[in-house]
C-alpha positions as CSV (number, residue, x, y, z in Angstrom):
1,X,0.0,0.0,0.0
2,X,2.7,2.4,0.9
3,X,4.2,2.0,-2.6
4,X,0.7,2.4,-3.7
5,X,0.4,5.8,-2.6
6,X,4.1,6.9,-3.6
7,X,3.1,6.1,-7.0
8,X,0.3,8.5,-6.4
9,X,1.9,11.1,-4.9
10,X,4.7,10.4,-7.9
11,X,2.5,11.0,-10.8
12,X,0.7,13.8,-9.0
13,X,-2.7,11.5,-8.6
14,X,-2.8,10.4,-12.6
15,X,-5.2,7.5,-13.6
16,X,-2.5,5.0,-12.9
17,X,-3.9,1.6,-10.9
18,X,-2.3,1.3,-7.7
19,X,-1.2,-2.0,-8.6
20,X,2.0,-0.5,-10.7
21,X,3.5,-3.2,-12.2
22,X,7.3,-3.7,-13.6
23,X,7.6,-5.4,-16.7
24,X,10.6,-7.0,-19.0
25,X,10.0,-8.0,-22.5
26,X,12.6,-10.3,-24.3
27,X,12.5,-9.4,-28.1
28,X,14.7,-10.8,-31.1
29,X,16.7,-7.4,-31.7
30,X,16.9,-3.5,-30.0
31,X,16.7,-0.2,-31.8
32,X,19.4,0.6,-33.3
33,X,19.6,3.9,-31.9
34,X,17.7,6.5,-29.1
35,X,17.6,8.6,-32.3
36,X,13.8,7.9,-33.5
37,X,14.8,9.4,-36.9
38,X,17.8,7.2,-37.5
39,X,16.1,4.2,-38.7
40,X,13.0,3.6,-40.1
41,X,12.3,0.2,-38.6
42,X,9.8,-1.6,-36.6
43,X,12.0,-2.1,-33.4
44,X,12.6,1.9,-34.1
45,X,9.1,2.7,-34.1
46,X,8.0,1.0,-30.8
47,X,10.6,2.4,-28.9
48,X,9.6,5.9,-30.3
49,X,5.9,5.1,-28.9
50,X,7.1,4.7,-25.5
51,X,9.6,7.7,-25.1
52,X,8.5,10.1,-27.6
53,X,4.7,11.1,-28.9
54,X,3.6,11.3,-32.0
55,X,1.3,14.5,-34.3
56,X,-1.0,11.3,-34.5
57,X,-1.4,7.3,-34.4
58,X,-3.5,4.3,-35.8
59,X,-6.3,3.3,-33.0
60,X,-6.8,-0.5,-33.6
61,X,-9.7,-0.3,-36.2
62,X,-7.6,1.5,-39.0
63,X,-8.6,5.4,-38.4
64,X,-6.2,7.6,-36.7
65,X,-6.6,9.6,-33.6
66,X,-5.4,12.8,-32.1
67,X,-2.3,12.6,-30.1
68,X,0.1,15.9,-29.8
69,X,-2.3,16.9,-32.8
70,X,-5.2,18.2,-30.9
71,X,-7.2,18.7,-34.0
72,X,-6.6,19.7,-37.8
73,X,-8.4,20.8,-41.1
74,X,-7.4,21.2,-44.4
75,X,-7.2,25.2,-45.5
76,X,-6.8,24.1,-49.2
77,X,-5.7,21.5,-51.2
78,X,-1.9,22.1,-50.2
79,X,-2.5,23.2,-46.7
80,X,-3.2,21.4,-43.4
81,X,-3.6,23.6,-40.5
82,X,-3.2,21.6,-36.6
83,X,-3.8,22.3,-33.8
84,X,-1.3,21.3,-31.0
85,X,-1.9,20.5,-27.1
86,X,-0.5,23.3,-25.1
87,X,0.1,20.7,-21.9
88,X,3.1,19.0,-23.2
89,X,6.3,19.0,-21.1
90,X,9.7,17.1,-22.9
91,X,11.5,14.9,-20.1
92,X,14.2,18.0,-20.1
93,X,11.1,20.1,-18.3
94,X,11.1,22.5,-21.5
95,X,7.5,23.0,-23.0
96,X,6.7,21.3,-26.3
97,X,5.5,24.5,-28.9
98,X,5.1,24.9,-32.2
99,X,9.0,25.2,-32.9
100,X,9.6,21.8,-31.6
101,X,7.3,20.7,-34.6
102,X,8.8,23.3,-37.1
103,X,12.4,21.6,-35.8
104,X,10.5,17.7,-36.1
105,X,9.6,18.0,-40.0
106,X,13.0,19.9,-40.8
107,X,15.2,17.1,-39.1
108,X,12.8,14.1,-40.6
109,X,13.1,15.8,-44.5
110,X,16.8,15.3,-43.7
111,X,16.7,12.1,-42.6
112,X,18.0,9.2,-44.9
113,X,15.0,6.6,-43.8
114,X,12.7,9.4,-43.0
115,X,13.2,11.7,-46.2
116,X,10.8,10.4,-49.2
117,X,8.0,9.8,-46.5
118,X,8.2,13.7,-45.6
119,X,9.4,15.0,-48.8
120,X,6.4,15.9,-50.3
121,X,5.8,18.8,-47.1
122,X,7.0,22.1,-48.6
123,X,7.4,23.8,-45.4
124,X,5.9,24.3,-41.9
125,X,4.5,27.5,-41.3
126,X,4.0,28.4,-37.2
127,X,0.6,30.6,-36.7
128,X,1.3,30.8,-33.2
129,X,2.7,28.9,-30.0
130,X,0.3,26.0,-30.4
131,X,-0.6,26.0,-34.8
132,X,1.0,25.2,-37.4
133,X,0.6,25.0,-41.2
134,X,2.0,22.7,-43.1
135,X,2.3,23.0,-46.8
136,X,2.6,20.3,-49.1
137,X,4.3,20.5,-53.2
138,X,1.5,19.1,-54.1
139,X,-2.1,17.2,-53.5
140,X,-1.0,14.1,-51.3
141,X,-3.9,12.0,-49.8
142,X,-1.8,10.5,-47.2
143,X,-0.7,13.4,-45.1
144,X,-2.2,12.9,-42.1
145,X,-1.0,9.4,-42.3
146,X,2.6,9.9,-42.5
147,X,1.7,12.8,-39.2
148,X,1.8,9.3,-37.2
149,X,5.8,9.2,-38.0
150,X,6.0,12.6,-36.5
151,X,7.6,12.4,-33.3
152,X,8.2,15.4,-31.8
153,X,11.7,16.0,-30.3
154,X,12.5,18.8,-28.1
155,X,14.4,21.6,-29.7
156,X,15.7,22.9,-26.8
157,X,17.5,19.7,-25.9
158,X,18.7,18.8,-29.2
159,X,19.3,22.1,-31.4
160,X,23.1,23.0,-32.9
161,X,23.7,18.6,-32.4
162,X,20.5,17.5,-34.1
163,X,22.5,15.9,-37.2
164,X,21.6,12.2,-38.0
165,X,23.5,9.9,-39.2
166,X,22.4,6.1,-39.4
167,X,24.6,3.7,-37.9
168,X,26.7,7.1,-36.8
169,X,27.7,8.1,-33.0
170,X,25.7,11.5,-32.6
171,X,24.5,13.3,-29.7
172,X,21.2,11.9,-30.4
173,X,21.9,8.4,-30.6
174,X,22.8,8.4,-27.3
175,X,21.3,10.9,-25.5
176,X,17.1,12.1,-25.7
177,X,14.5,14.0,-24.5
178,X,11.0,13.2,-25.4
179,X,7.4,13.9,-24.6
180,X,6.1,9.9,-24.0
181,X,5.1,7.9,-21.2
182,X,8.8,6.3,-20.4
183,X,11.8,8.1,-19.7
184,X,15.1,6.4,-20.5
185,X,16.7,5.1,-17.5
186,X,19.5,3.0,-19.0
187,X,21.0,2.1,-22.7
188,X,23.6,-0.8,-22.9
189,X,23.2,-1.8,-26.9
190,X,22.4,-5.0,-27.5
191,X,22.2,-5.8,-24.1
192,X,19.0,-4.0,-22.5
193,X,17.3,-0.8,-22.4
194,X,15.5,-0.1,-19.1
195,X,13.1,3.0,-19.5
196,X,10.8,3.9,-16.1
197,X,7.5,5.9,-16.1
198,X,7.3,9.8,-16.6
199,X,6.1,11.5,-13.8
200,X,5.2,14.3,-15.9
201,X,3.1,12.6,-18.8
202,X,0.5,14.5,-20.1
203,X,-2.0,11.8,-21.1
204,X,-3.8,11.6,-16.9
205,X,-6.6,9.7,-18.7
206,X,-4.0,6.9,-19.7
207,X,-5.1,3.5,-18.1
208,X,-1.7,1.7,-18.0
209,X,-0.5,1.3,-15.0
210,X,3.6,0.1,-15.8
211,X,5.8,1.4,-13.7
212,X,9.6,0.2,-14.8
213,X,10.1,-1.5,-18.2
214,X,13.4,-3.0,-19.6
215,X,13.7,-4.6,-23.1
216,X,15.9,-7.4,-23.4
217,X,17.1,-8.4,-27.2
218,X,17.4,-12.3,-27.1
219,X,18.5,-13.6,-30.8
220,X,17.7,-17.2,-30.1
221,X,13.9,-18.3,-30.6
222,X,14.3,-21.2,-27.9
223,X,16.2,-19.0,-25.2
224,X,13.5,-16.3,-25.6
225,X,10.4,-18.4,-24.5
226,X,12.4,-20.1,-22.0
227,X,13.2,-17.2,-20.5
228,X,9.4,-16.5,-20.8
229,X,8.5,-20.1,-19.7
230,X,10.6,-19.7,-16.4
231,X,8.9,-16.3,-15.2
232,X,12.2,-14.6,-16.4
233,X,10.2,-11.9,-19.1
234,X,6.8,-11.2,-19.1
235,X,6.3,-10.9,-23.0
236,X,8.6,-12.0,-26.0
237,X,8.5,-11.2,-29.4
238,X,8.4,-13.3,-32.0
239,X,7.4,-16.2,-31.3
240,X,8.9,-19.8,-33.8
241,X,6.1,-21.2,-35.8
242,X,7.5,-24.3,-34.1
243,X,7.2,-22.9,-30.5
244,X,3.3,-21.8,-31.1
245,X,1.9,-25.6,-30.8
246,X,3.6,-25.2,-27.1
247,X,2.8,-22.0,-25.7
248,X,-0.8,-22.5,-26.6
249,X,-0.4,-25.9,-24.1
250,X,1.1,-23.8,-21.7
251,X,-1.8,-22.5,-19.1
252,X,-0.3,-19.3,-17.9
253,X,0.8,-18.0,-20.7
254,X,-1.8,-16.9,-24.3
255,X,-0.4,-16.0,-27.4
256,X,-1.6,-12.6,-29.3
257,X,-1.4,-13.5,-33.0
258,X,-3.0,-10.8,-35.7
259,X,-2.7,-10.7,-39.4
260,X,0.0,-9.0,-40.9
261,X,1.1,-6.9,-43.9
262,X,4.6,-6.9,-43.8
263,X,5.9,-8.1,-47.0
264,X,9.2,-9.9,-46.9
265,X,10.8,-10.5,-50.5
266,X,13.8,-11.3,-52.3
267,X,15.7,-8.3,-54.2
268,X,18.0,-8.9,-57.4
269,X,20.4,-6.6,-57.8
270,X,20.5,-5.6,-61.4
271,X,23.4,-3.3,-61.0
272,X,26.2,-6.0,-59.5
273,X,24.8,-9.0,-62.4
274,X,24.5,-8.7,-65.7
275,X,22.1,-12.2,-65.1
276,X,19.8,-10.4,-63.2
277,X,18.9,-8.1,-65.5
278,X,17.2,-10.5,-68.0
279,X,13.4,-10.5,-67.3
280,X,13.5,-14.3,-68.3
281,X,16.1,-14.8,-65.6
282,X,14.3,-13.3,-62.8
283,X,10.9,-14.9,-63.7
284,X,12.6,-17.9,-63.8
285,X,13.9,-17.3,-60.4
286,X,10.4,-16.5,-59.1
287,X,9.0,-19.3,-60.2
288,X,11.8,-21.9,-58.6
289,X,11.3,-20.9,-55.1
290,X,7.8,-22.5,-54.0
291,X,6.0,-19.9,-51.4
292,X,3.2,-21.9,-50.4
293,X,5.7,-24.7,-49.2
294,X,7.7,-22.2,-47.3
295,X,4.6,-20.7,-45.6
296,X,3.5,-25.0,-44.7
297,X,6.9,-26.0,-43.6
298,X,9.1,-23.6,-42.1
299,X,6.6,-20.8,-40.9
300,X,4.0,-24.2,-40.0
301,X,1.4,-21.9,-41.6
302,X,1.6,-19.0,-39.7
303,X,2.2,-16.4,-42.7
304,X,0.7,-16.1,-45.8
305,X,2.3,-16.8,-49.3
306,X,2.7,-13.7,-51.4
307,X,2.6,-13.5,-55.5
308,X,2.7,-9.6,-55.3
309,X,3.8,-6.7,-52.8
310,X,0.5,-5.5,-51.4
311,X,-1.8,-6.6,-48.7
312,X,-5.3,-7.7,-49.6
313,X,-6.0,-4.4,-47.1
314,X,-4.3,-2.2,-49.5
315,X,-5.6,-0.4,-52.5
316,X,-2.7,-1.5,-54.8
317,X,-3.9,-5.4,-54.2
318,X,-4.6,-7.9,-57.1
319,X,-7.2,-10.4,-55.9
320,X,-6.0,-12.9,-58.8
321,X,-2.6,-12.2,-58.3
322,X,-1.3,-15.4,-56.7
323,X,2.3,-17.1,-56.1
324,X,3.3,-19.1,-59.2
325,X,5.5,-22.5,-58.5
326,X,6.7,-24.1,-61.8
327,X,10.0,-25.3,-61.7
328,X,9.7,-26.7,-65.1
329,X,8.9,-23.6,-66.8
330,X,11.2,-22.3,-64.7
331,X,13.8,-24.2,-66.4
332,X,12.8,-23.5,-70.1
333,X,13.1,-19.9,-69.2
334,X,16.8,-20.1,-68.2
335,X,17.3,-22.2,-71.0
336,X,15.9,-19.1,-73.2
337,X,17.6,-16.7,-71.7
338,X,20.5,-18.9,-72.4
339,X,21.5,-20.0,-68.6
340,X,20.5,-23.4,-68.9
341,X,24.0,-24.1,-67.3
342,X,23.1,-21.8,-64.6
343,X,25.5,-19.4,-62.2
344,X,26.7,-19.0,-58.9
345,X,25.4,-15.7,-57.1
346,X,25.8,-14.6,-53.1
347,X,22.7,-14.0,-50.9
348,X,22.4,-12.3,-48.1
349,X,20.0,-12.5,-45.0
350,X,19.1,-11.2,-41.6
351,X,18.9,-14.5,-38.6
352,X,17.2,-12.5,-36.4
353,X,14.8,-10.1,-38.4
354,X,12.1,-12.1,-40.0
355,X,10.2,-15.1,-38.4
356,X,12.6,-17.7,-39.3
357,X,14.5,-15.9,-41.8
358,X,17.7,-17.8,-41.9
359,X,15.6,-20.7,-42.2
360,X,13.5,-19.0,-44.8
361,X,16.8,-17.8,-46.9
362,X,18.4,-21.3,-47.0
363,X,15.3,-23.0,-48.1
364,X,14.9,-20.6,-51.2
365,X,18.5,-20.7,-51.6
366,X,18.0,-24.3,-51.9
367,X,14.7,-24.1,-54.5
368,X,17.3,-22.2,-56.7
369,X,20.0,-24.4,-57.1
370,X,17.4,-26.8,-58.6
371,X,17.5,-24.4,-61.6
372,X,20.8,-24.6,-61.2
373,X,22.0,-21.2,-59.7
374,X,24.4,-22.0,-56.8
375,X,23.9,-19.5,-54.1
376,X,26.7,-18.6,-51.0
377,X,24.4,-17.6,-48.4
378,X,25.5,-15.5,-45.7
379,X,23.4,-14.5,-42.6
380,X,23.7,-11.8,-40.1
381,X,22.7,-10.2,-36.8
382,X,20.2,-7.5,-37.5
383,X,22.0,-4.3,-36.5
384,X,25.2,-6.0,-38.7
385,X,22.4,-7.2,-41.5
386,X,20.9,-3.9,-42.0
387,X,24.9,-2.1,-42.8
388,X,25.9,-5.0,-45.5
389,X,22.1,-4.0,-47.0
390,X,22.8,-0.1,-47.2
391,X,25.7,-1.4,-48.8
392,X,24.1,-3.3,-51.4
393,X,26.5,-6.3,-50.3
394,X,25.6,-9.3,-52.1
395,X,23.3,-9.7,-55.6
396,X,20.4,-10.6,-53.7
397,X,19.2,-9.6,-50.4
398,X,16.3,-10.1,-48.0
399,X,13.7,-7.5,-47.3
400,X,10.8,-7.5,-45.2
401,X,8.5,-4.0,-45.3
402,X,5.6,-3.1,-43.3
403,X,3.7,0.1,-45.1
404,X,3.8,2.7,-42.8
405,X,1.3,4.4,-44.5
406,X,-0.8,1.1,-44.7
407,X,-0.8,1.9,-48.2
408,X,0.9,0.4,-51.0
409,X,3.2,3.6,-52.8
410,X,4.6,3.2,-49.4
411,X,6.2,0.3,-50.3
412,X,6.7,1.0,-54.0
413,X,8.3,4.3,-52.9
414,X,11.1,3.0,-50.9
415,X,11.7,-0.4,-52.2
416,X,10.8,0.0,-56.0
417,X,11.6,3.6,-57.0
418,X,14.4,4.7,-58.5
419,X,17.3,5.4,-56.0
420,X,17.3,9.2,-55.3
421,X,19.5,10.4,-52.9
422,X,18.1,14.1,-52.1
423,X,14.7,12.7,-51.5
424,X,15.3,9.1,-50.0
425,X,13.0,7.4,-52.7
426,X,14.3,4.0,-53.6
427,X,16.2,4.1,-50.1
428,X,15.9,0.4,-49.4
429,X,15.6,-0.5,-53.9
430,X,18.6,-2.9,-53.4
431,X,17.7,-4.3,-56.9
432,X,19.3,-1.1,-58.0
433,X,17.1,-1.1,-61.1
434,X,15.1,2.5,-62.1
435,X,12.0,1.2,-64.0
436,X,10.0,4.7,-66.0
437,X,6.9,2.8,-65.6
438,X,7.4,2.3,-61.5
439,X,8.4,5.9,-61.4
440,X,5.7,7.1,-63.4
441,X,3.0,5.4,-61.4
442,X,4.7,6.3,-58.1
443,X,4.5,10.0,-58.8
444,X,0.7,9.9,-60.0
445,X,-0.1,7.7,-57.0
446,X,1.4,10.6,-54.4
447,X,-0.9,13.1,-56.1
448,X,-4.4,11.6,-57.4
449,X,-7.2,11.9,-54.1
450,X,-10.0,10.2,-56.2
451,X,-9.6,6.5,-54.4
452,X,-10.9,4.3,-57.5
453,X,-8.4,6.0,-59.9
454,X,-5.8,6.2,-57.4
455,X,-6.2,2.3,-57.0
456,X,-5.9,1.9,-60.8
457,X,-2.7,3.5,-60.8
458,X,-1.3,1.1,-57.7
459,X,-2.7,-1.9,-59.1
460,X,-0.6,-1.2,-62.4
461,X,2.4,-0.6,-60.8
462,X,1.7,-4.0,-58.6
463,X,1.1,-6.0,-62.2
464,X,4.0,-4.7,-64.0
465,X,6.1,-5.4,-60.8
466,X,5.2,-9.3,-61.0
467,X,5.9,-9.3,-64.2
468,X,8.7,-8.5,-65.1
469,X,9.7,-9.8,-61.3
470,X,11.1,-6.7,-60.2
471,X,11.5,-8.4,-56.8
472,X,10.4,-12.1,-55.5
473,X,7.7,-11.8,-52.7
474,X,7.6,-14.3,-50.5
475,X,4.9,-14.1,-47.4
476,X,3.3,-12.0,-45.3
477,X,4.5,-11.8,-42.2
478,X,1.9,-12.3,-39.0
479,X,2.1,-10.7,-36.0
480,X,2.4,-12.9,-33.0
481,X,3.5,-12.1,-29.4
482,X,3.5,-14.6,-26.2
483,X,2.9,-13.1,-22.9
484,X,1.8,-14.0,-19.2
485,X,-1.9,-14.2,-18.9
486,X,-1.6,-10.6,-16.4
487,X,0.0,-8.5,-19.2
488,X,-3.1,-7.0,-21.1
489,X,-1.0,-6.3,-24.7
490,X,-4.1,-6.9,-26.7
491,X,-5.4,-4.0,-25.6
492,X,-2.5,-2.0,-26.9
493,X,-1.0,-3.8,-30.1
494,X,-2.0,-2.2,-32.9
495,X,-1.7,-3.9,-36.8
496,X,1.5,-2.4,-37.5
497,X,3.0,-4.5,-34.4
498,X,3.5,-1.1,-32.9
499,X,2.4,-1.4,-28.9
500,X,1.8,1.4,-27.0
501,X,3.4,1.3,-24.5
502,X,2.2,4.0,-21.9
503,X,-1.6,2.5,-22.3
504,X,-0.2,-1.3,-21.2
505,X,-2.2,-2.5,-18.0
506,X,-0.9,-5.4,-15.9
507,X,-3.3,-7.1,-13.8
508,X,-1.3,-8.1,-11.0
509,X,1.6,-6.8,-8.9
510,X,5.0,-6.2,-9.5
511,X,7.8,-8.3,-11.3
512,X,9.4,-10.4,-9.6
């Protein structure tokens, strides 16, 4: 009881339960970073929803709500005007104004992840302490979505060593002041992160009621729900297709699995082999490595086999657009393309990214050589992976993208465009190809706001991508957590596997 009323006293009489609970979570890699604007990634994005805030974010039926956004309408076709809460305190005790946000979109259009999401915004106008206009090139029907990648960073804390530099050692990589429910208690990469609750949040209607929380990156799919299955963590994510069968079995523990709509593919890198770039080739290649069977054996059906990029949510899906298997035809097309003696080529893949990944890379790896292209896989750590990919190190590399738009130019933006430097489209094309027709529909999408058109436009970039196999979807990837029946995450996991955080209730005492 006495800690009870500490807590109280603490968080000056928020809506917290007096039951505060401390929780640990085992998951397969940590953010790269305390920068949220280093990397665009998923581990990224759920540590920026328990330190920082964002403009908005997705509620668990698709819309979006207000957040640090208290409100906004659209002035004109170019111009969104919002409204910002004037009860916002950064961890650092300076108050969160307009000029944070002005500072937010700046650093973000400079941002080498961040850039072709925010390019399209013009230029952020401030009204007054608490508006702001923000002026896009052009129509764009997906601004307010891309407002849910807005984290606002405190400009007092951060101005004159706000540069960002992925994979760099910056002030902000290792040092931060946010507005969200956590404050950062203790970094040691790849070892933990141990963030405790802000006295100061501004959300007093917020139900969850953790007090500590430390994220633990466990590689190994076995040592993570072991460490779950002896009370070690609370919560783990992923969880092994072959691990589901016994944590269902398991009484005190439930697994949380949704669908998903991360993507994860295969890119050819038509830049480092001449092969690569004959469509005949690629189609070939597509065709050789058998999705379906993947999604049965390795991922024991959890996953869903892919023939195209977008999610049967998204406006660029094909309904008829289904994996293709045919290792025969597969075979006459090398032949035609005059490879019937095949090639060697190197692959590389993450082995602790992607449900089963490694696992995932050697099988295709495998359905290739039976066309006869001998592949030298490689695998790597994540936060290794992810530098050897920026690099473009071997011909074809694994990619697995989750829309964060939950829109499909999003992905044909970053992983299909061509590569553009100044403004970050075609950031993560490691096929290194620049197709006019991609571009061309890319561009049209990011403009046109009548939705049936619009959807014309993605679903032709989506056809032209299959075929002439521009890249080799594989599955999409589910969602799927495990956690002690007391921790309440369904409440707060969202379909872009993004929890949040602060709103986490645990119904009983403290970890112990």
């Amino acid at each position: 009881m006495l800690r009870c009323l500490l807590i109280l006293l603490g968080m000056g009489f928020s809506a917290f339960s007096c039951l505060a609970a401390d929780i640990r979570i085992a998951v397969d890699a940590d953010p790269i970073s305390l920068d949220p604007h280093e990397q665009l990634s998923e581990a990224g994005i759920q540590y920026s929803h328990a330190v920082f805030d964002p403009l908005v974010r997705w509620r668990q039926n698709g819309t979006l709500e207000p957040r640090l956004a208290q409100s906004w309408q659209m002035l004109d076709a170019n111009t969104m005007r919002i409204q910002l809460r004037n009860d916002v305190q950064f961890h650092s005790g300076n108050r969160m104004t307009a000029d944070d946000v002005l500072f937010t979109v700046e650093r973000l259009k400079g941002s080498v992840d961040f850039k072709a999401l925010f390019n399209v915004v013009q230029n952020v106008d401030k009204i007054d302490d608490y508006t702001v206009d923000i002026h896009t090139t052009h129509t764009y029907p997906l601004l307010l979505n891309i407002l849910a990648y807005v984290f606002v960073m405190d400009k007092g804390f951060y101005e004159g060593q706000a540069e960002v530099v992925k994979f760099g050692q910056t002030f902000a990589s290792s040092n931060v002041s946010g507005s969200g429910p956590f404050l950062v208690k203790e970094r040691i990469a790849g070892q933990r992160l141990v963030l405790q609750r802000n006295p100061h949040y501004w959300d007093q209607t917020s139900p969850g009621n953790v007090q500590n929380m430390e994220w633990l990156p466990i590689r190994s799919d076995s040592t993570r729900l072991a460490a779950l299955l002896t009370g070690d963590v609370d919560a783990i994510s992923p969880v092994a297709p072959i691990d589901i069968a016994r944590v269902q079995r398991t009484p005190d523990i439930q697994l949380l699995s949704m669908t998903g709509t991360r993507i994860v593919m295969l890119q050819l890198n038509q830049s480092r082999r001449k092969e690569l770039q004959h469509p005949k080739v690629r189609q070939a290649m597509s065709l050789a490595i058998n999705q379906s069977l993947i999604v049965e054996k390795i991922l024991r059906g959890y996953g869903e086999a892919a023939g195209q990029l977008s999610a049967t949510a998204f406006a660029g899906h094909i309904s008829d657009l289904m994996p293709q298997y045919d290792i025969e035809q597969a075979k006459q097309l090398m032949a035609e393309a005059g490879y019937k003696e095949g090639f060697r080529i190197t692959m590389m893949a993450p082995n602790n990214r992607y449900m089963s990944d490694e696992k995932v890379a050697q099988a295709a790896a495998a359905m290739l050589e039976k066309i006869n292209i001998k592949v030298d896989l490689k695998t790597f750590p994540k936060a290794q992976y992810f530098q050897l990919f920026d690099q473009r190190a071997a011909d074809v590399m694994m990619l697995g993208w989750q829309s964060d738009t939950f829109d499909s130019n999003n992905i044909f933006e970053f992983t299909l465009a061509c590569r553009d430097l100044k403004t970050g489209l075609g950031t993560y094309n490691a096929g290194e190809f620049c197709d006019p027709l991609v571009e061309q529909g890319v561009r049209l999408a990011n403009r046109e706001m009548q939705p049936k058109q619009r959807e014309r436009i993605l679903q032709g970039i989506e056809h032209h991508t299959a075929k002439e196999a521009l890249v080799i979807p594989l599955y999409w990837q589910p969602i799927i957590w495990a956690t002690k029946r007391s921790v309440q995450l369904e409440g707060v996991l969202n379909f872009l596997n993004f929890p949040y955080w602060g709103d986490l209730k645990v119904s009983e005492g403290i970890h112990g």
